[in-house]
N, C-alpha and C positions, 0 to 999 in steps of 0.2 A: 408571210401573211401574219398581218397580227391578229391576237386572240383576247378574248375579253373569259375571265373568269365570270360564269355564270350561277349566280345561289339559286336559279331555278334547277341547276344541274346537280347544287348539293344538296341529300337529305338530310345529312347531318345539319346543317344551319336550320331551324326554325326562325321563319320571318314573319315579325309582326307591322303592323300599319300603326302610326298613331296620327293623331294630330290637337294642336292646341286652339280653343276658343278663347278667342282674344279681339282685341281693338287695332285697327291698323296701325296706329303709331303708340306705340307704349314710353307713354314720356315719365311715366312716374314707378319707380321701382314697386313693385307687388308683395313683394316680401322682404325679410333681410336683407341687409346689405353687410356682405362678408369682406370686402376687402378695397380697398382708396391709395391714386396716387394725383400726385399733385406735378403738374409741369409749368413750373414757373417763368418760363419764359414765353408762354402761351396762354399763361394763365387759362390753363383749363386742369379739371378737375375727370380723374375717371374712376366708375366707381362700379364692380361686380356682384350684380345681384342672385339671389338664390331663383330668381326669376328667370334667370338662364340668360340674361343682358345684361353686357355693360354700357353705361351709359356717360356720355359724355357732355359737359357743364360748362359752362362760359363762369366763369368767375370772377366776379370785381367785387373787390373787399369792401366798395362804398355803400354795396347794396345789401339789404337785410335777406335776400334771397337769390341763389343761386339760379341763371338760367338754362333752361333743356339745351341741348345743343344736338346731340346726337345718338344713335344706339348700333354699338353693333354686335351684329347678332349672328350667330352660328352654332354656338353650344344648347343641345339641347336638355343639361339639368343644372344644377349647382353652381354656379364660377367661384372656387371655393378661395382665390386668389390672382392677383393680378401684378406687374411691375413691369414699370415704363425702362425703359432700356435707348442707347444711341441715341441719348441728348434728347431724349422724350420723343423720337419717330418711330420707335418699334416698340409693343406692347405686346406681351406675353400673359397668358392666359392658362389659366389649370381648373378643370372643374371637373364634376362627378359622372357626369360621359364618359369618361377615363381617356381624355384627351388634353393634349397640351395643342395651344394656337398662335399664330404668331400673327399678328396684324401689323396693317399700316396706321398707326395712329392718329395723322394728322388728316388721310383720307378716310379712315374709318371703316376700311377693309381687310375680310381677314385673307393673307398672304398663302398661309400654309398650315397644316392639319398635322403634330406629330402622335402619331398611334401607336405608341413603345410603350405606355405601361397598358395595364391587364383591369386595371379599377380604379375606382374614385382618385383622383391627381386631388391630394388638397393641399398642398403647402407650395411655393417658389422663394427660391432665395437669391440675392442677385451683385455679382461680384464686378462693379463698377468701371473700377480701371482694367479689367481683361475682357471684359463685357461675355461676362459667362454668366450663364442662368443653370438654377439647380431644381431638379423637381421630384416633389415625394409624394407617396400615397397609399391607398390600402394594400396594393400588392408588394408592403417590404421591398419596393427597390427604389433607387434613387440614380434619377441619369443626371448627368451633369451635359450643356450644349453649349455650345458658342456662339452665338448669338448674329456674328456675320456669317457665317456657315448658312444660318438659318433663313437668313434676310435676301442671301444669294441666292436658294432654291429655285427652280423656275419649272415646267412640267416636265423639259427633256431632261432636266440636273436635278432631281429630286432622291436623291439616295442620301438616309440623313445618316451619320456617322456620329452615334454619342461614347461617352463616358460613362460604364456601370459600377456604381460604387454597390457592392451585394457584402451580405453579413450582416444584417436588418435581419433581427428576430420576429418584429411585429410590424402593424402599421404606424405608418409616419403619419405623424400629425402638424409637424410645423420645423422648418429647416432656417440656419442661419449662413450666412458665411459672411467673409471679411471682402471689401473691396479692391484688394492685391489677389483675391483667389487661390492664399496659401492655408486655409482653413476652413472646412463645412463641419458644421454640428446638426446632429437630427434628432428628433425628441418624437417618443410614440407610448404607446399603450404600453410599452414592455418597462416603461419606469425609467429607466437608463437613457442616456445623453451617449453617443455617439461620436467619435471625431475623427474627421476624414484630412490628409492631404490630398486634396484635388489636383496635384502636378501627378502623381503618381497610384492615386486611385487606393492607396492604403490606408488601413484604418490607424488612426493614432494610437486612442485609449476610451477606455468607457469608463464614465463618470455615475455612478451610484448615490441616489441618496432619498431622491422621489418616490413619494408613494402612491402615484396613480398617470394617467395621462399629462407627459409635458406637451403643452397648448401651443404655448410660444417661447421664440429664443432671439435672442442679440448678441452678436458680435463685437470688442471691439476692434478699432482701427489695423493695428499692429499683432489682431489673434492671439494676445496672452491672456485675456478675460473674457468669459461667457456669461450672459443672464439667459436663469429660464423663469418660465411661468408654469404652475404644475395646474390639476381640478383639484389633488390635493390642497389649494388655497395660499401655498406657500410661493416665494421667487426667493432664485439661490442665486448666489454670485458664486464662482468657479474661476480658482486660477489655474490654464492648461499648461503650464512651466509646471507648476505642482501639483497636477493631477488631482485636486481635490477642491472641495466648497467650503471658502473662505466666510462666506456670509448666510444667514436666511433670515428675510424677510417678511414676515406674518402683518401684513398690513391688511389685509382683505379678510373677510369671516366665510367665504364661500370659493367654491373655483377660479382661479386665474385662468381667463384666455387671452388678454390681450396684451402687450408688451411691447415698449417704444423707447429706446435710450436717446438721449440729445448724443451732440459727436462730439463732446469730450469724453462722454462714458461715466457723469461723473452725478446726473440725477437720471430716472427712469422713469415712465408712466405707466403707470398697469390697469386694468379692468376687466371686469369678469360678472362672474355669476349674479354678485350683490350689487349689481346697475352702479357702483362707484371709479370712479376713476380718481387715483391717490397717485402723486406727486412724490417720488423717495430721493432725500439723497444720499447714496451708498456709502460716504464718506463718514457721515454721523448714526450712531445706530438707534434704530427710533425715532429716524428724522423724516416724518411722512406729514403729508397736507394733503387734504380733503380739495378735487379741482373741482368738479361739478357732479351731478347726479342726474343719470338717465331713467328712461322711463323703461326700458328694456335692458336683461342681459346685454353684454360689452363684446362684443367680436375682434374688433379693431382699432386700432388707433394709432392714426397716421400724423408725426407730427412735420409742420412745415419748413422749409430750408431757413426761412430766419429764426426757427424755432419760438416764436412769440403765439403762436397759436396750433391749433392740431384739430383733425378732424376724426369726428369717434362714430364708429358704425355697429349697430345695436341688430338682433336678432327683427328689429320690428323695421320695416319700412324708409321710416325718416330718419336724414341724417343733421350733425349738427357738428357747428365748428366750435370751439372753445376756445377763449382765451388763458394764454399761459404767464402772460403778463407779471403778476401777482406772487407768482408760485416760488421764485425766490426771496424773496421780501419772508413770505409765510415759512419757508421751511427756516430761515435764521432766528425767527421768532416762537419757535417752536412752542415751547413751554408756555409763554403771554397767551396760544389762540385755542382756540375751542376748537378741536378735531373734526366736529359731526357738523360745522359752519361752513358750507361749498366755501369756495375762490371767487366762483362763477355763477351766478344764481339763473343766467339769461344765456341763452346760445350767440354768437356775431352774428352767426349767419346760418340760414337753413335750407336742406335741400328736400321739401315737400314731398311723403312717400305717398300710395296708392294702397287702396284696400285687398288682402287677401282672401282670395275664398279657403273658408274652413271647415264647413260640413257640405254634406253633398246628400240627398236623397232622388233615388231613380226612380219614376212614376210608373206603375202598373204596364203605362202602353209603352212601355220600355223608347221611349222618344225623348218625351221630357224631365229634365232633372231641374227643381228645385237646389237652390244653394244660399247658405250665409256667409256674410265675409266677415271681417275682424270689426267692421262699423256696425253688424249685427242688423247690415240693411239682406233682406230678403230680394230673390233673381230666379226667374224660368226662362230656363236656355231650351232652345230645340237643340237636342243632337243631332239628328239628319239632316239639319242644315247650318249647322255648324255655327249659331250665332244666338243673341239675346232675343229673347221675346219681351220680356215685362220687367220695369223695377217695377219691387212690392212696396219698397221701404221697408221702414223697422217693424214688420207685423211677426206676431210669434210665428213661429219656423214649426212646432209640432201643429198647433191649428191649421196652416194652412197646409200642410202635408194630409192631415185628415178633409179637409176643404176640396183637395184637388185627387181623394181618391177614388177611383173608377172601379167596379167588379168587372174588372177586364185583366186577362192574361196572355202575354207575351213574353214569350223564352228571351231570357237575356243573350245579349249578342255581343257586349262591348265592359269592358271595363274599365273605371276611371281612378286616376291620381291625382292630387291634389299637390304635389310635390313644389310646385312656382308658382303658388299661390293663384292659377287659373284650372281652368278645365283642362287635363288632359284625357285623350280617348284614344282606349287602344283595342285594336283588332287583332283576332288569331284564327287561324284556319278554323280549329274545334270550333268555336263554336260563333263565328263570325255572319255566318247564314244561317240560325237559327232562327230569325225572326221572318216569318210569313204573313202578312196583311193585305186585307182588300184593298185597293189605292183608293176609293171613296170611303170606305169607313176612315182613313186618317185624315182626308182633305186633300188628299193627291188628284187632282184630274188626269182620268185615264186617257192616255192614248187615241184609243178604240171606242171611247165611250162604254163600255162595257165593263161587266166587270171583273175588273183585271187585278191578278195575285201580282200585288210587289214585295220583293223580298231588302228589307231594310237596308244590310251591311251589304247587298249585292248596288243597289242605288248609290252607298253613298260612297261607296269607295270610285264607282263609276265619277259621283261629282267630282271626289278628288283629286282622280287624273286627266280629268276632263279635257284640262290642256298639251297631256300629252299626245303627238301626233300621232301617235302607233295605234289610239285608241280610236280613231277615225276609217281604220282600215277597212273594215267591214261594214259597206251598208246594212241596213233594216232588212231582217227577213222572218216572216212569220213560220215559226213552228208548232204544230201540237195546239195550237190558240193562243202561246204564248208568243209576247214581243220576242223575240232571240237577240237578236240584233239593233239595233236601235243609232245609227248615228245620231239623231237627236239635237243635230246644228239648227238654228233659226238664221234665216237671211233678216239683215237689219236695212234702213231705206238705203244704204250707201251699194250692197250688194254683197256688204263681204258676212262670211258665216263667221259666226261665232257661237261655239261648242257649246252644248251642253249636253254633258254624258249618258244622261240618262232619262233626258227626255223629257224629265219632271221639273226638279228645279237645278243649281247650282251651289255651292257654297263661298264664299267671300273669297277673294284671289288672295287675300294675302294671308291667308290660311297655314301654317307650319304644318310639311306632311315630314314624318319622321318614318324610313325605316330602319329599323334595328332586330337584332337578332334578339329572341326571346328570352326575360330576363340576361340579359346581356349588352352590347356595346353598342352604339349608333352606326349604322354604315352610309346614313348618308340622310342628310336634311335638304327640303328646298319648302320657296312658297308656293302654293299651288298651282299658282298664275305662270311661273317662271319654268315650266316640266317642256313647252315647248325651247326653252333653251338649247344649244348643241352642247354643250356639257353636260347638262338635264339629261338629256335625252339619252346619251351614252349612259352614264350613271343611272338611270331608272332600269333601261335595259338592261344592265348587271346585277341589280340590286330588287327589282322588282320579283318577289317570290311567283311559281305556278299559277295557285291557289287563287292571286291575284291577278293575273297575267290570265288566266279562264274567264274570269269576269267583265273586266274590260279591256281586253284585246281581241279575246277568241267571243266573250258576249255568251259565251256558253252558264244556260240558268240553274243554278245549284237546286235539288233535290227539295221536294216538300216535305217535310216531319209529317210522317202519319202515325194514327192514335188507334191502339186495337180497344173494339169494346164490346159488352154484351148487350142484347135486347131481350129482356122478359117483361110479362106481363105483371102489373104490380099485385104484391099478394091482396089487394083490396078488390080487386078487379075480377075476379069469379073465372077467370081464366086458366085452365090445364100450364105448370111450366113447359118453356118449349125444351127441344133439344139444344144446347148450349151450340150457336153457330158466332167463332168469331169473325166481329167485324171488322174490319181497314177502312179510314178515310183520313181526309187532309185533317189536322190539329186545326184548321180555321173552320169546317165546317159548323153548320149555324144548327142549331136546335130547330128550328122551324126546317130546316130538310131531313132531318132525323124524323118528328112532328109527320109532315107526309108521308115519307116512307112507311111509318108506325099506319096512317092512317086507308094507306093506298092496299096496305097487305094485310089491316085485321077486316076492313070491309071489301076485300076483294076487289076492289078497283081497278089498280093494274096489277097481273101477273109479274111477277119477276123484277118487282122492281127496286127488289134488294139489290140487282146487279146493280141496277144505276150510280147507287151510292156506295158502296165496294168498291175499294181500288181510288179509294178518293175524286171520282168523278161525280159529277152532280146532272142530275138529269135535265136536260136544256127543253126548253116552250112548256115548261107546267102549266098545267092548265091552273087560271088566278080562283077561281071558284074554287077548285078541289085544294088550292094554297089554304084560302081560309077556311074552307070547312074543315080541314086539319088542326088549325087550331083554335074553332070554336067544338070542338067534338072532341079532342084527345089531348090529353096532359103527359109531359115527361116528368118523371123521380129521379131524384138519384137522394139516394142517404134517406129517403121519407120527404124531401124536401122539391115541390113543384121547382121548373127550372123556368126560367126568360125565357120564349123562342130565341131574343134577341143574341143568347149568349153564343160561345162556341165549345166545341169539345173540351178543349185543352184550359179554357175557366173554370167550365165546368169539374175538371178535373184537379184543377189547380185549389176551386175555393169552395166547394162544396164535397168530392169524392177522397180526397185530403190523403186518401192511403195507398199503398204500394200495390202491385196488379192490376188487371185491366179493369180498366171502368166501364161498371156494369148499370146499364139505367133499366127504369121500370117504366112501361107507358100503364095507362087505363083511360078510361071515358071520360070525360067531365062530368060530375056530380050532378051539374046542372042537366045533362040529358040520360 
């Protein structure tokens, strides 16, 4: 019998829920782009972004701009790098999920998932004629794969068998190797250069001379020269016959991260921190030229097989191709040209980025967030339904946060990252069903018509399993007055159901649900829409925490926050204190049932009718007269300050009682009578 490891069965694993608001087809990178290759015989263009997609470009050099072609998507952070592999049909992937991927290129599918390192994967380096891929990253290791090994995996042959190159003091930040695969060099935080034989997994020698992070490295042909690139600002040339640096180059005023030698090995291109990308060649010392100037720090730079042009990828969104044309002519004329005069004053060709969001503020009713992106245009997203509401355009961002604020409070449930330049939203047991609200006070239509307590993160994780079948199990059954249950399908005029989890509304199907362990690794991404899949479906079932699994499976309703407080009479009010009796009721009850209660028990009205509201119950058919004579006759305090009926406990508590222990109000008469 087989057996499915289950994280509802382990406690040790903490599983949290995310998900990202986005647009169904993300055709324009969001943030950075970290890393570009080029397959010339396809003439396509792929390119990884900090957006957690790669994306893929139809390229013809006739045209001033590169066209969309495709995206694929599986990595949920970083793609800190990328290389095409088997004649450009496999593509390899590394990014800060701490996953390496192996895709189909030409289909656009990722093949296979390798889960060997422990953090952030940000460097690959890629040894051509053995077709072996090399990967590093923050947890100090470096496995070396094979790249057909890789391509052959299939579900019943999936036991991946790599090479550990260990003896890494720190993290890796950028790996090189030779295309014979008889040399790797690794460069990280610890200063020192690295060198490995990859036939036998041993370390050569360590090369010293760096004073801070190497960024990037090249190899050449035949493994007897290294270039690095430091943030120290400096690039060393290194002979590995002599174990030592032969050269350094100080061409740049700030950090080198990017570095690209032609295949003779005999000029290099670098760019970095100071947005320059400068043209060296090794051979002359001082022999640099000025290519072109970015508008952003330098990540990348990819130069092409006829090496007449190169593609450079900058921290910000858009990318651009350069012409290299020039660059010889320039570097023999050295002395005749003006250093600080580009090569390149114009890009050939561009590939249009998309704006990121960059602040975020969360609204009072803990629903809507406010957000700016890099355009400085102004966005209110609904989080419970996981999509845009309003552009503002470019209006100031502190005005309208004051514009849209409410004296309304609502315990936070969800916290958000900004990491890929979108919304992401992430849930955790603590405090995921903290938020309790009337479903007519937000715009929700109830049910029942009544009025009915919904619990935010309990709805919307409802929507975003929606499509899972597991979650249909349980018809609707009423308990306590609350929904318990809720299949929540509408029949449409054809006859067939289609789902909605919670009865209220849905969220977009192409929605990214992520779960991953807490502060930790991905164990598994899908699109919302896609959870009825048979793989979905297996994979949710393993991966779907309890916590989760109570909610929309079992439908079982998480606990209401209740609020202790006290009731005296205000000292203006000519009234004896009473005996301190504390209270219990729901966090959302309304001051005008406080208001009654006050009013039913200083003129004797009803007996006993402190039980009612104790225990967080509210007393059902009030009578509508004795509602308002409540609160044309009696006022609540708290701090000296009249309250709204309108408010609720936990505002009250939140924006007026502002201090630690229970919240104590004061009633009295109104002045007026």
């Amino acid at each position: 019998m087989a057996m499915h490891h289950r994280s509802q069965g382990n406690p040790r694993k903490k599983v949290q829920v995310s998900f990202v608001i986005r647009d169904e087809t993300e055709k324009q990178h969001r943030s950075g782009v970290n890393a570009v290759q080029f397959d010339p015989a396809m003439n396509r263009l792929y390119t990884a972004g900090r957006d957690s997609i790669i994306r893929i470009w139809n390229v013809n050099s006739s045209q001033t701009e590169a066209s969309y072609f495709q995206s694929m998507e599986h990595h949920t952070d970083w793609v800190n790098d990328i290389v095409l592999c088997c004649g450009g049909k496999t593509l390899i992937s590394a990014s800060s999920d701490a996953m390496v991927k192996v895709w189909n290129a030409h289909k656009g599918f990722c093949m296979s998932t390798l889960r060997t390192h422990k953090d952030y994967v940000k460097a690959l380096a890629y040894a051509k004629e053995k077709e072996y891929v090399a990967s590093g990253g923050l947890d100090k290791q470096i496995f070396l794969w094979d790249v057909n090994t890789l391509t052959a995996l299939t579900a019943a042959n999936n036991t991946v068998t790599t090479s550990s190159l260990s003896g890494q003091k720190d993290s890796i930040y950028s790996l090189a190797m030779n295309p014979a695969c008889s040399v790797i060099v690794s460069g990280s935080t610890e200063k020192i250069l690295r060198v490995w034989d990859p036939r036998t997994c041993v370390k050569m020698m360590k090369l010293k001379g760096h004073t801070d992070n190497v960024k990037a490295l090249a190899v050449n042909k035949d493994a007897t020269q290294c270039l690095s690139a430091s943030s120290d600002g400096t690039i060393k040339l290194w002979s590995l016959g002599q174990q030592r640096c032969i050269a350094t180059y100080r061409v740049h005023n700030d950090g080198v991260w990017a570095l690209r030698a032609n295949d003779a090995f005999t000029v290099f291109y670098s760019g970095g921190r100071d947005r320059n990308v400068y043209a060296t060649d090794m051979r002359t010392p001082n022999s640099s030229a000025l290519v072109c100037k970015e508008s952003a720090p330098i990540v990348k730079i990819h130069l092409l097989p006829d090496e007449e042009s190169m593609w450079v990828a900058t921290t910000k969104s858009d990318l651009h191709k350069w012409s290299t044309k020039g660059v010889q002519s320039r570097l023999s004329q050295q002395e005749n040209e003006d250093k600080l005069v580009p090569i390149c004053s114009e890009p050939s060709q561009t590939i249009k980025g998309g704006t990121s969001i960059q602040q975020y503020h969360i609204l009072n009713d803990k629903r809507y967030i406010l957000t700016k992106d890099s355009n400085e245009n102004v966005v209110l997203w609904d989080i419970l339904k996981a999509c845009k509401v309003e552009d503002l355009g470019k209006v100031d961002f502190d005005i309208e946060i004051k514009n849209k604020f409410k004296m309304v409070y609502v315990p936070p449930w969800f916290s958000v990252d900004l990491k890929n330049g979108m919304l992401n939203i992430h849930l955790e047991e603590s405090d995921a069903f903290a938020a309790w609200v009337c479903a007519k006070d937000v715009g929700l239509n109830s049910i029942d018509g009544g009025d009915t307590k919904v619990n935010f993160g309990g709805l919307l994780l409802q929507a975003l399993l929606e499509h899972w079948p597991k979650t249909h199990a349980i018809e609707s059954e009423e308990v306590n007055g609350q929904v318990n249950g809720f299949d929540g399908s509408t029949e449409d005029v054809s006859g067939e159901r289609t789902p909605m989890g919670n009865g209220y509304f849905s969220v977009p199907g192409h929605t990214p649900v992520i779960l991953s362990e807490v502060n930790g690794r991905t164990m598994f991404r899908l699109l919302c829409r896609d959870a009825g899949g048979d793989s979905e479906q297996m994979l949710l079932q393993d991966t779907v925490p309890q916590w989760v699994n109570d909610i929309t499976v079992e439908k079982t309703q998480p606990k209401f926050n209740k609020i202790s407080f006290f009731l005296q009479p205000h000292s203006t009010s000519g009234a004896k204190t009473l005996k301190k009796d504390r209270l219990s009721a729901s966090d959302m009850l309304q001051i005008r049932k406080v208001l009654e209660h006050v009013y039913e028990k200083v003129l004797g009205v009803e007996n006993g009718s402190q039980q009612g509201m104790v225990n967080g119950k509210e007393q059902e058919g009030q009578d509508a007269a004795s509602v308002s004579n409540a609160e044309e006759k009696v006022e609540l305090l708290c701090q000296d300050q009249v309250i709204d009926p309108n408010m609720d406990l936990r505002t009250v508590r939140y924006f007026i009682w502002k201090t630690g222990g229970d919240l104590t109000l004061n009633y009295r008469y109104k002045s007026t009578n």
